[in-house]
Every structure is written in C-alpha cells, then in structure tokens.
N, C-alpha and C positions, 0 to 999 in steps of 0.2 A: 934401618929396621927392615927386615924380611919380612914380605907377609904369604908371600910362596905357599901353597898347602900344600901337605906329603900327601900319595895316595890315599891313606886310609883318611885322611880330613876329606877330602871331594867325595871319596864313596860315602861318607857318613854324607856331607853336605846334600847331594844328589839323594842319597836314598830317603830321608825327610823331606826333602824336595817332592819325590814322586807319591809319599805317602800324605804331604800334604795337598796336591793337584787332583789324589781319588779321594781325600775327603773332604768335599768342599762345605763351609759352613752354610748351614741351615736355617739356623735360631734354633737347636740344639743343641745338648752338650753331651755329645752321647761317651760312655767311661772308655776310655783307650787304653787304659793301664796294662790290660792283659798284654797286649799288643807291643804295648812300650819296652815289656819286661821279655818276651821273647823276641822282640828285634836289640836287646844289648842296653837302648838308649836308657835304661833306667843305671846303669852303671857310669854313665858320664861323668868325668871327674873323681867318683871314688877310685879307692887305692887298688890296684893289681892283686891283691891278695883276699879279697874281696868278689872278686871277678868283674871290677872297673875298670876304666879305659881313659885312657887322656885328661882334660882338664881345662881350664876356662876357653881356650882358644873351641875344644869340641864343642862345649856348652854353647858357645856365640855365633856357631853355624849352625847348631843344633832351634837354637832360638828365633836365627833370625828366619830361616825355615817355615817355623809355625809362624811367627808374626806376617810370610809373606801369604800363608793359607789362611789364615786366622782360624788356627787348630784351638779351638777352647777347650784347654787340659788345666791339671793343677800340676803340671810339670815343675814352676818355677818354686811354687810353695811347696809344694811336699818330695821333690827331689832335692834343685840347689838348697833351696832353704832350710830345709828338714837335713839335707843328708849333709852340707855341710858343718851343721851344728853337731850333730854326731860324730862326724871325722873330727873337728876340733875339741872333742868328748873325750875323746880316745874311745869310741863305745863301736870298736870293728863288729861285736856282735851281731849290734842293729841293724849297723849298715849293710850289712851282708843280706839281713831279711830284707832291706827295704829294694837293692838291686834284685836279690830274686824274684820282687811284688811279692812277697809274705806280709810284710807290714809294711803301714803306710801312718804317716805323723804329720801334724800340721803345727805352725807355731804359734802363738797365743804370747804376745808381749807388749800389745800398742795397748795403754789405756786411755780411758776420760783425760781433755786435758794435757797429756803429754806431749801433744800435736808430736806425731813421729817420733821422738826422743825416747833412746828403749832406757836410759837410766831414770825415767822418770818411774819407779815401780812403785805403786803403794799397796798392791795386792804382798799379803801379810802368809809364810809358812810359821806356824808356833809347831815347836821339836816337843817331841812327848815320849814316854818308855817303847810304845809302840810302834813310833815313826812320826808323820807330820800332819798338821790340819792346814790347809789353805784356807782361805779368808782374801775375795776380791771380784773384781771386773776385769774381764778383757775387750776390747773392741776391735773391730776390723780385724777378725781372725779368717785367714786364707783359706778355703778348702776344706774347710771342719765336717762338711757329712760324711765325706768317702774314709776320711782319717779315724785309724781304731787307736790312736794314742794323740795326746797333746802335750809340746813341749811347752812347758808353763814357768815363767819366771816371777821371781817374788824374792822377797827382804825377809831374812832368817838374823833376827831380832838387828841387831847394828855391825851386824858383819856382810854386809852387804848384797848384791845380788845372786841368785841361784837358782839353778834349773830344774825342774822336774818331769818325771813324766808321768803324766794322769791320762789313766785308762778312759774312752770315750764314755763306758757306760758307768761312770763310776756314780754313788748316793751324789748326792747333794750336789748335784753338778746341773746348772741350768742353760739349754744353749736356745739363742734365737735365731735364728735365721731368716735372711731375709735374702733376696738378689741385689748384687748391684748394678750400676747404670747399665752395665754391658751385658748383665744376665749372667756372671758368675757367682760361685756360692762363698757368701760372705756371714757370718756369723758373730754374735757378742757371747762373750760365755759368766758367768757367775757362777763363782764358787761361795758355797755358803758351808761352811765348814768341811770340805771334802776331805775326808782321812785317805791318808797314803802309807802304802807300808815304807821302812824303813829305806829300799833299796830301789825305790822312787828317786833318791835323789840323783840326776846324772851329772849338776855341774856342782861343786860345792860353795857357799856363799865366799864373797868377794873374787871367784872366777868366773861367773856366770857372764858378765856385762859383756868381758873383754871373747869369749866364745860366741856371745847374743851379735857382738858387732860384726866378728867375722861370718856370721850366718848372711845378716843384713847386706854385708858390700857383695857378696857373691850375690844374693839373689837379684839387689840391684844390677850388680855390672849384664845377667841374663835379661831383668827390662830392656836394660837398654839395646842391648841386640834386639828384644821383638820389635823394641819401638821402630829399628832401623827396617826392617822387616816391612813391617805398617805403612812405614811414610813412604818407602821404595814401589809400594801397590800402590799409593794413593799417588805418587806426581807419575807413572806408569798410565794409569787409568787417565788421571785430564789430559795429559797429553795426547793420550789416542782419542777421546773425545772432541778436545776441542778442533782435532785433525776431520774428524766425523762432521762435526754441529756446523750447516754453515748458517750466514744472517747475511741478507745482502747478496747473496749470490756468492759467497767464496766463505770458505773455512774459518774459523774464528782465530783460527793458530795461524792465519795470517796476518792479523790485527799485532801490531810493534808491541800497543801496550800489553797484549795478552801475552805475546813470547817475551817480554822483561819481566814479566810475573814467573813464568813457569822459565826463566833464568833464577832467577833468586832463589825457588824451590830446590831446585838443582843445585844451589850452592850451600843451602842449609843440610838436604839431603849428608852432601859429601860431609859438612860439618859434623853431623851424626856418625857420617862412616869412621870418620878420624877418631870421635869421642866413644865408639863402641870399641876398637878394636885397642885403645888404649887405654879403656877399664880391663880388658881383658888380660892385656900387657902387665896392667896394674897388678892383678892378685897374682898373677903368673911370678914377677919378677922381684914384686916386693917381701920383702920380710917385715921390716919396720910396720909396725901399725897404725902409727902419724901416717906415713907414707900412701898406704892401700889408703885408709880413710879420705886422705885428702884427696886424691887420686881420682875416686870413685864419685866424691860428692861433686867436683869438677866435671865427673863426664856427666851425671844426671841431669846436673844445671842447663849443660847445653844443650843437651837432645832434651829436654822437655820443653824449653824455651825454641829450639828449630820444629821438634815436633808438631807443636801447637801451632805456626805457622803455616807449616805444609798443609796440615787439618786444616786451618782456618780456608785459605787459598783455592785446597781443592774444592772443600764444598761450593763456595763462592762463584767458583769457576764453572761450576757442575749448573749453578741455579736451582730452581726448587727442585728438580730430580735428585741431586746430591742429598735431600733429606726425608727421600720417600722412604719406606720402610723392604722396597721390593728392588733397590738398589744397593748394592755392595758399599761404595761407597762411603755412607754413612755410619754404614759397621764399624769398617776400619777407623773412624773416625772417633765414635764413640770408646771404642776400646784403647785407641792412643790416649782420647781424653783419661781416661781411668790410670791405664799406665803412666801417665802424666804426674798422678798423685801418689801412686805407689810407692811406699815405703820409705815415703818423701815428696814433698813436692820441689819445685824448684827452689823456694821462700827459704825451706828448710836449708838445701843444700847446698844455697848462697850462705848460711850463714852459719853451716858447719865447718864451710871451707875455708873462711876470714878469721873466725873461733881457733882451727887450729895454726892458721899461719901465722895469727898475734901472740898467741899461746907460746908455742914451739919455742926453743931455741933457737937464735940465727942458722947456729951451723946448719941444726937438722932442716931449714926452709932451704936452703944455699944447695943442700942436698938434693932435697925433693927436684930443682930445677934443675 
C-alpha cells in the first residue's frame, strides 16, 4: 500500500497545519466557518460538481491537523457528517450550499437508551395530507446552535427508518443545551409534534438506516484521524518534558522505566497511525457495506483503546501539572477522552465488529481479510 501524498494532499496537509499553529486553543471556541469556506476545506470529500475536492484520505490530513492544534470546530459534524448524509441523499443541492457555508446541518439520531445504535429509532413521523408530524427525543446532538437545519431520523409507521430535515427554528421543537466535557456544543432536542411540509422528507422510510450508517463510518473514520492528531501532541509534549524535568540531578527521560513507558506510547501511537489511515483506505476502497462497517468499527476499537493509553501515560508522566487547567496537556487529554466515546465507544465497536463477522456469510468474512 502506497501512502505517498500527491502535492495537493501536503499543500492541503501544511496549509491546516499553519492555520492550526496561528490559532492556538484558548478555552474558546471562536466560529471558523467563514474561514473554512473561503480556504476550500468545506468542500473536502464532496463531489467535483459541487465544487469539492478529494476524499477520505483529504479528510484524515485535514483532521489530523486540527486534532494536532486542537482547533475546536464542528467540522466533523456538520461537514463529514452532515455532508456525507447528503451525498448519499442524492441531495447535490444542499451540498453545494453547505461547501459554499450557505447552510449548515447537524445530525440528530442517537436516542435515550440506544447506547450509539442508530437503528434503535423510536422517535415516530405520522404522514398526513399536508406532510409529516414528528413525535420524539434526541440526545447527544453534534453542533446544534450554529446549525439552521437538523437531519432528523424516525420510523414512518412499519416501513422503517427515515430522514428528515427540520428547520432549527421550527414550532414545537424543544432544544437543550448544554457543554460537554471538552466544552463543545452538545444538545438534546424534543419534538413534540413538529409539522413538516411535505418535501421535508430527504431519505425515504426503510433507506434512511442504510444512508444514517454511511454518515456514521465517515465521520468516525475523521475521529479517528483527530484522535491520531491528539495523542501525536500528547507523547510529543512528555517526551520533551521529561527531557526538561530533572529529579536527582539528571533528566527523568533518563530513568529506563520512564523510556519503556514512553516506548510503549510510541508503539500504541503507530497502532493508531495504522488504524487511521486504514479506516481511511476503508471508505475509500470499499463498496460492500459489511465491508466499510466492519472495517471502521475495527479501526475505532483500537485507537480508542491506544488512545486512552497515551492520555492515561501522559498525564501520569506529566504529575499534577498534566492536570492544571493552565497546561496544554490536559486539554488534549480531555478531548481524546470525549472523542473516545464518540459515535461509539470502544464497548460498542467491539461488538459491532463480532455481530457482523458471526452474521456474515463465510465468503463475505474470507473477503473482508
């Protein structure tokens, strides 16, 4: 496997690079959208016709970029997330506004209960002469204040699942917000009979799932590049630290046990590198839906599980500095923890990935290897 970048991947790489180095995080989140949209990167992945560019491999330098700056945007939700669900819509209109930053969409599909599982839907669309009433909950909805549209899934009576999209300001639509650990905007939403016109509907019941998963493995496989990102800054930083800290009169990174520690990092690290650039490979090269699924919940599993690690490690290494609030460190830390759980946690994607290899047909598993 080649992992070679053509020129325009290193200029994209570099140029996120230099835009993450002038914006360093703060503990704010200040909106970069404008910014996103006249430097191209809102087109990553969408189609040429559209005015998009490349595709999972852009997305995974594009990622791991921010995750090395820890740029807090809603890039992964309302770009991959959003803009993939749309592409596998067929819905080029949207997509076209959402590359030029005209609109911006967040997704709303994780309920009470479902733990991650987007077919677990009990929020309810009843069809009427007019169009549709929703009836539900969402939870852990991505990005929802800056979003003027929500891609909204629900059960359209026993033909299964189905996408919508509900305007942000629409009646009866109740949203909470709150911050999570890492201080991004996370939201629950309640629909308590929100009417939709007719042409609300963007996926139609029983295609909805199979469009909702491929939203889901793209925006995972872009975690996982930040996650590489994150943990790259965090065994980066102990190591020049513990080169700094001495005890004893000499450096603590001369201590054996402290260099077999910040060995191990280093070989989790690469584990990551492997398991990002081969979710990437995944969406890139699969068609099969087994395939990509399986593929992606494999690479999660491991970078959340080496992830956590590295976090654990550095802080450890760091001592109580690693969890002051006026050190770096514990940011990155905090936000791998979050990313950690996103859109899955490890639990989950240990056991989406045994679900379909017992599932499957031999051939298609024989395949997959």
């Amino acid at each position: 496997m080649d992992f070679t970048l053509s020129p325009e991947q290193v200029l994209l790489r570099d140029s996120v690079a230099r835009f993450a180095a002038s914006h360093p995080a703060n503990g704010t989140r200040p909106d970069y959208w404008k910014t996103f949209a006249e430097l191209g990167w809102l087109g990553v992945g969408a189609p040429e016709d559209v005015g998009g560019f490349g595709g999972p491999t852009e997305t995974l330098l594009l990622m791991e970029q921010c995750g090395r700056g820890l740029v807090a945007s809603p890039y992964v939700s309302q770009v991959v997330f959003a803009g993939s669900v749309l592409r596998e819509a067929g819905r080029t209109d949207l997509l076209k506004q959402l590359v030029e930053g005209k609109r911006r969409f967040a997704v709303a599909y994780e309920e009470p209960h479902a733990r991650y599982d987007p077919s677990r839907v009990d929020t309810q669309a009843q069809e009427s002469a007019g169009g549709w009433t929703l009836h539900g909950t969402k939870i852990r909805v991505l990005d929802p204040s800056t979003a003027d549209t929500y891609i909204v899934s629900a059960r359209s009576r026993d033909e299964g699942v189905a996408l919508f999209l509900v305007p942000a300001t629409s009646a009866n639509l109740e949203r909470s917000a709150y911050p999570s650990e890492d201080g991004h905007d996370v939201a629950e939403l309640r629909f308590d009979g929100v009417r939709l016109d007719r042409d609300a509907l963007l996926v139609r019941a029983g295609d909805g799932l199979e469009v909702l998963e491929a939203g889901i493995d793209a925006a995972t496989a872009a975690l996982c590049a930040e996650a590489l990102g994150l943990c790259t800054v965090m065994l980066e930083t102990t190591v020049e630290y513990l080169k700094m800290r001495q005890q004893f009169g000499v450096p603590l990174s001369s201590f054996q046990a402290l260099q077999h520690r910040m060995a191990e990092m280093y070989i989790e690290l690469e584990l990551m590198r492997s398991m990002a650039y081969f979710a990437a490979k995944t969406l890139e090269d699969e068609t099969d839906p087994f395939a990509r699924k399986r593929g992606i919940s494999a690479a999660k599993a491991q970078i959340a599980k080496s992830g956590r690690f590295i976090g654990q490690q550095a802080i450890q290494l760091h001592g109580a500095i690693g969890m002051s609030e006026e050190y770096k460190i514990g940011h990155y830390f905090k936000r791998m923890s979050f990313v950690e759980r996103l859109l899955g946690d490890r639990d989950y994607h240990l056991r989406r990935f045994v679900e379909l290899t017992y599932s499957a047909p031999r051939e298609a598993v024989a395949a997959a290897w």
